[in-house]
N, C-alpha and C positions, 0 to 999 in steps of 0.2 A: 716266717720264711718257709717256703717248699720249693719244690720241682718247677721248674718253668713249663714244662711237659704236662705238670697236674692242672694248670689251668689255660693253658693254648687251646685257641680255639672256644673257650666256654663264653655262654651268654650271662652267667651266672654265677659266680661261686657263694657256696653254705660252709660256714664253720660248726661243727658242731665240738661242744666239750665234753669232759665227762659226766658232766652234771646233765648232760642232754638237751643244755641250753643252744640256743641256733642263733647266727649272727649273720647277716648281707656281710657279705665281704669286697671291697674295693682291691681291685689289680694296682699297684702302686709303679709297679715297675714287674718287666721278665727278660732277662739276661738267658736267649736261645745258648750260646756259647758256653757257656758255664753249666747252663741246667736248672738256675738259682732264679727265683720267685718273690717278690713281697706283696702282702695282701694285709689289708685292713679292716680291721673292724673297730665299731664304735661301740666300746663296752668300759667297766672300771674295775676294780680290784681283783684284777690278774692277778694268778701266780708267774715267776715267770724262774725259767731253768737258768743256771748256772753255764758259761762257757769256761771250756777248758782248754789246757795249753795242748794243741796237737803236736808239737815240738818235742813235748813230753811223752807222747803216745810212744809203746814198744810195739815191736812184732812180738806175737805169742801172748800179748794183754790182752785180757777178757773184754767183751763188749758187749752191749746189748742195745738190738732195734727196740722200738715200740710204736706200730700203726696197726692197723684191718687189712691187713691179709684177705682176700677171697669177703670182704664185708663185714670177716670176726673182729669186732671193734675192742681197742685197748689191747692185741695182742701184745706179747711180749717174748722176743726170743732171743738166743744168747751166741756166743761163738768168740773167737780170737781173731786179734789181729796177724792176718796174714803175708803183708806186705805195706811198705809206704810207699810214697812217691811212685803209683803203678802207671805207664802212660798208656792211657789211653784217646787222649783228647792232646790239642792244640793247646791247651791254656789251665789245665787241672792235671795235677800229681796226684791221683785216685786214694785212697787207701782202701786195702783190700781187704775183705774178710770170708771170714766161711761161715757166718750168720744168717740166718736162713731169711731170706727176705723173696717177696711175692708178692703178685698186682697188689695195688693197697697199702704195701710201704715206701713205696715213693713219698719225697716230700719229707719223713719220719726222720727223729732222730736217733745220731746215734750215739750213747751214751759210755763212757767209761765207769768202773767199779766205785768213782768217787761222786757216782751221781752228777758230772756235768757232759752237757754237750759236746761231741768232737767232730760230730760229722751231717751230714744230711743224705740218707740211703736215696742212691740213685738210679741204681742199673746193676744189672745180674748180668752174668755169660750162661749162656742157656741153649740147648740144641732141639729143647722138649718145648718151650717159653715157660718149663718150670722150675724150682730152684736147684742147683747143681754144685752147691757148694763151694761157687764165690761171686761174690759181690763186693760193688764199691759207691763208696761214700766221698761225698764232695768234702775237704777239709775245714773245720768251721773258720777256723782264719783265710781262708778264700771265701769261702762265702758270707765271711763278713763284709769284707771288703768290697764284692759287690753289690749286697747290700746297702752299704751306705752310700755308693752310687745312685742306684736304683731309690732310694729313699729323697737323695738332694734334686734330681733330675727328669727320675723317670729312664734314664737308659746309662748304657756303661760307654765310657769313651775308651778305647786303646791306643796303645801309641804303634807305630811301625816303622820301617826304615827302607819298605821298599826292597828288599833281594828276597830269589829265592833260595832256598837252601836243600841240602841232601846231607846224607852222614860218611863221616870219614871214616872208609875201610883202614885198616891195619895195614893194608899191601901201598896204600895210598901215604900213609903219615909215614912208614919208615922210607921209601923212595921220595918224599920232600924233603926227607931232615925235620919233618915232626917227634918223631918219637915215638912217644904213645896216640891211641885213636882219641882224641881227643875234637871239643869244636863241632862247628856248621862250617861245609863250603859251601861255598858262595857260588852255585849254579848260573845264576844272572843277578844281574842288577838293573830295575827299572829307571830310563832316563829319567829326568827331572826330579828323581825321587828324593830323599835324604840321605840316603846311601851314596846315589850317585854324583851328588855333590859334595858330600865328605873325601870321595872317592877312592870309594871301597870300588873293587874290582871282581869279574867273573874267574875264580881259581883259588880265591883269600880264601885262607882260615880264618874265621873269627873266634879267637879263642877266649878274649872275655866282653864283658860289657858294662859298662860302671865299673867296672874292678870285680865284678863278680865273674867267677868260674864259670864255664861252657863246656862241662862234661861232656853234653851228648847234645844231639839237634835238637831236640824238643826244647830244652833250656832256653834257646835263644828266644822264640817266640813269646814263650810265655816272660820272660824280664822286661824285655820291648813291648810288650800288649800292658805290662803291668804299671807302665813309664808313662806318665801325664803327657800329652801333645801340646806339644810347643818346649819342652823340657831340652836344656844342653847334656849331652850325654858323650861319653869316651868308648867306641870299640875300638877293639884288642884285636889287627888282625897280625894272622903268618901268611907271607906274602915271599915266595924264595929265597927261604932262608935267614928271613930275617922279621923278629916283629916288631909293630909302629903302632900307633897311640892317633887315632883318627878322630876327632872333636865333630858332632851332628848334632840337630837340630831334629827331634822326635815329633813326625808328622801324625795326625790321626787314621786311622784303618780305613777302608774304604774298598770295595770291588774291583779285584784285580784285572787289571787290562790284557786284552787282548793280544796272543801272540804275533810277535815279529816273522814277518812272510821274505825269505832270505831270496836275495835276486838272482836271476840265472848269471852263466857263466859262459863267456865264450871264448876265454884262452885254450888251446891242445895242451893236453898235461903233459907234466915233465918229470920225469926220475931218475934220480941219482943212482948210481950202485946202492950208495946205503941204503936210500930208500928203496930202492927194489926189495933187498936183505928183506925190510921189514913188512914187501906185500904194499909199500905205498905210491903213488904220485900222485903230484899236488899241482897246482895252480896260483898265479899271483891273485890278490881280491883286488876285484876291480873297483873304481873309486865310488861306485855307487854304493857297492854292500857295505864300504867302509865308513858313510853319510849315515846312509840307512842303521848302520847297526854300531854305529860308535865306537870304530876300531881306529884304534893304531896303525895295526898290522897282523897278519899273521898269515894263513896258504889256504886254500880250500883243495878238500881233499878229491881229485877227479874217481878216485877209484884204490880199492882196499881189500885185497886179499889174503890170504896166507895169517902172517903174524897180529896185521893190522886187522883184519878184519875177525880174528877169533879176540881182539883186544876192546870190540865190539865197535870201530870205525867203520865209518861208511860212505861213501858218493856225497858231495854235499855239505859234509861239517870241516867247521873252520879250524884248524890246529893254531893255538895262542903261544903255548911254547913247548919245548922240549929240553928233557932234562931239568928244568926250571930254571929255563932260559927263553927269555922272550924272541920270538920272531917276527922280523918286520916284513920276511920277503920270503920267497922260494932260495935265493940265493944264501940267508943268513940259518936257512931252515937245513938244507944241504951241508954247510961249513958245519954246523951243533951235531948233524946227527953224525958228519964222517967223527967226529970225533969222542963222539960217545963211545964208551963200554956196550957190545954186544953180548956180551956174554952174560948180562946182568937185563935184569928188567928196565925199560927205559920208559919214564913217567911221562907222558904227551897230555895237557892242558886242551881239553878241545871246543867245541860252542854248536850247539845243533840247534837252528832256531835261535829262543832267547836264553833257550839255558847250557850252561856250562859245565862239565865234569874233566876228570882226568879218567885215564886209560892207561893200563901197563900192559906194552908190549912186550913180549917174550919170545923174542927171537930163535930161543933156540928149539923152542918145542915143536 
């Protein structure tokens, strides 16, 4: 196992051990997403290293690389664990250290005090492109795992569900009745996807997946990438105030499609007092956008000033609901807002293109 990075691109690859013996090596498989490599060679009485529990790993435990640095072969350098779970990537929980690592240890492993395996050194943070005392290592329990993909196949399969996602502010989860920052929202959801025939919605929190927790946004991705395709699966979403138990059907990955091109409007906009208060008027969606873009209902915003517009609305984007209340019309958008609390942040669900966020207005500022 190495770096998908160490043999991309090569006509070629040489194993060489410490004996100095050389082996043709066959690409078996390379997993770009992960950074994880299998290569082959035809030889017999290997040694071969111990794997260890990464589960086990502490912060502050000692570690050691061993690769050629700069060409010096069989280096050996040492340092502690500095963090787990670091995100740097879509689908890997890093582990972090201050081990000094340099061209040449890619691919290397990284070893715990009990002489087994826990990592595969992958990538430094560097301003120089030299070492600066941190680097991260692929976890060996992920890169087992893809692995024995790349072993059965030749390539990794992920699973996906089709929505995109952002992360929930604090200002965001206490004005829903979330709580704490918890979860992925759900920015869009792709038609025909798995998501959108579960139907999961543009504004959901999805707080767990399988029953597994949804700390933070990155979570999400990597459980679903992790999820065999074709697999029956349960998201956990929060959906105004209340959470539901969504039964899908885990599609494979695949090149995200192209944005939704929102259609003009030719209603005069209309504004309520309240809506003024808040810098807004709005528009009904006429029945094209709501074809086109798989609405219900909701307003398009004509124009956004003052409150609205520092809440970062704009010309153009569709309001879903207010207060976490759905809007089917200008009229139903009008009756929610006279009746809301101005003197309080008021949470607007809104759609720009295909993606969806909230916005807290602040009337009073």
């Amino acid at each position: 196992m190495t770096n998908a990075h160490v043999v991309d691109g090569a006509d070629e690859v040489i194993v060489t051990l410490p004996d100095k013996r050389e082996f043709k090596a066959k690409i078996v498989g390379a997993d770009k997403r992960t950074d994880v490599a299998v290569v082959k060679i035809e030889a017999t009485g290997l040694p071969a290293v111990k794997v260890g529990d990464v589960s086990r790993l502490r912060v502050g435990e000692w570690v050691m690389a061993i690769g050629s640095p700069f060409g010096l072969e069989n280096t050996v350098t040492a340092g502690i664990v500095s963090a787990k779970q670091r995100d740097t990537g879509d689908y890997l929980p890093f582990i972090q250290t201050d081990v000094a690592i340099n061209p040449g240890n890619s691919g290397g492993p990284l070893i715990n005090m009990r002489g087994e395996v826990v990592g595969i050194n992958s990538q430094i943070y560097s301003r120089s492109g030299g070492f600066m005392g941190i680097s991260f290592a692929i976890p060996m329990d992920e890169a087992i795992r893809v692995s024995e993909q790349l072993r059965a196949s030749g390539r990794v399969t992920r699973g996906r569900i089709g929505v995109q996602i952002g992360t929930v502010t604090k200002d965001v989860a206490e004005s829903i009745g979330l709580g704490k920052p918890q979860g992925a929202l759900v920015t869009g959801v792709e038609g025909g996807s798995p998501a959108d025939k579960a139907g999961v919605e543009a504004g959901d929190i999805i707080t767990r997946f399988d029953g597994k927790p949804i700390e933070k946004v990155a979570d999400l991705p990597r459980l679903v990438g992790n999820t065999k395709p074709g697999s029956k699966s349960t998201v956990t979403v929060f959906r105004r105030g209340v959470s539901r138990d969504l039964g899908i059907t885990i599609a494979e990955i695949e090149p995200d499609k192209p944005a939704i091109k929102v259609a003009e409007r030719e209603e005069k906009p209309r504004a309520s007092a309240a809506a003024q208060q808040l810098g807004l008027s709005v528009t009904e969606i006429t029945d094209a956008q709501k074809k086109e873009l798989k609405l219900k209902g909701g307003v398009v915003v004509a124009a956004a000033t003052d409150a609205a517009a520092r809440a970062g609305l704009r010309e153009g984007d569709i309001i879903l609901s207010v207060a976490n209340t759905e809007i089917s019309g200008v009229k139903e958008f009008e009756s929610v807002l006279a009746k809301a609390d101005k003197s309080k942040s008021i949470n607007v669900l809104y759609r720009r293109g295909e993606w969806a966020q909230y916005a807290l207005i602040r009337s009073g500022r």
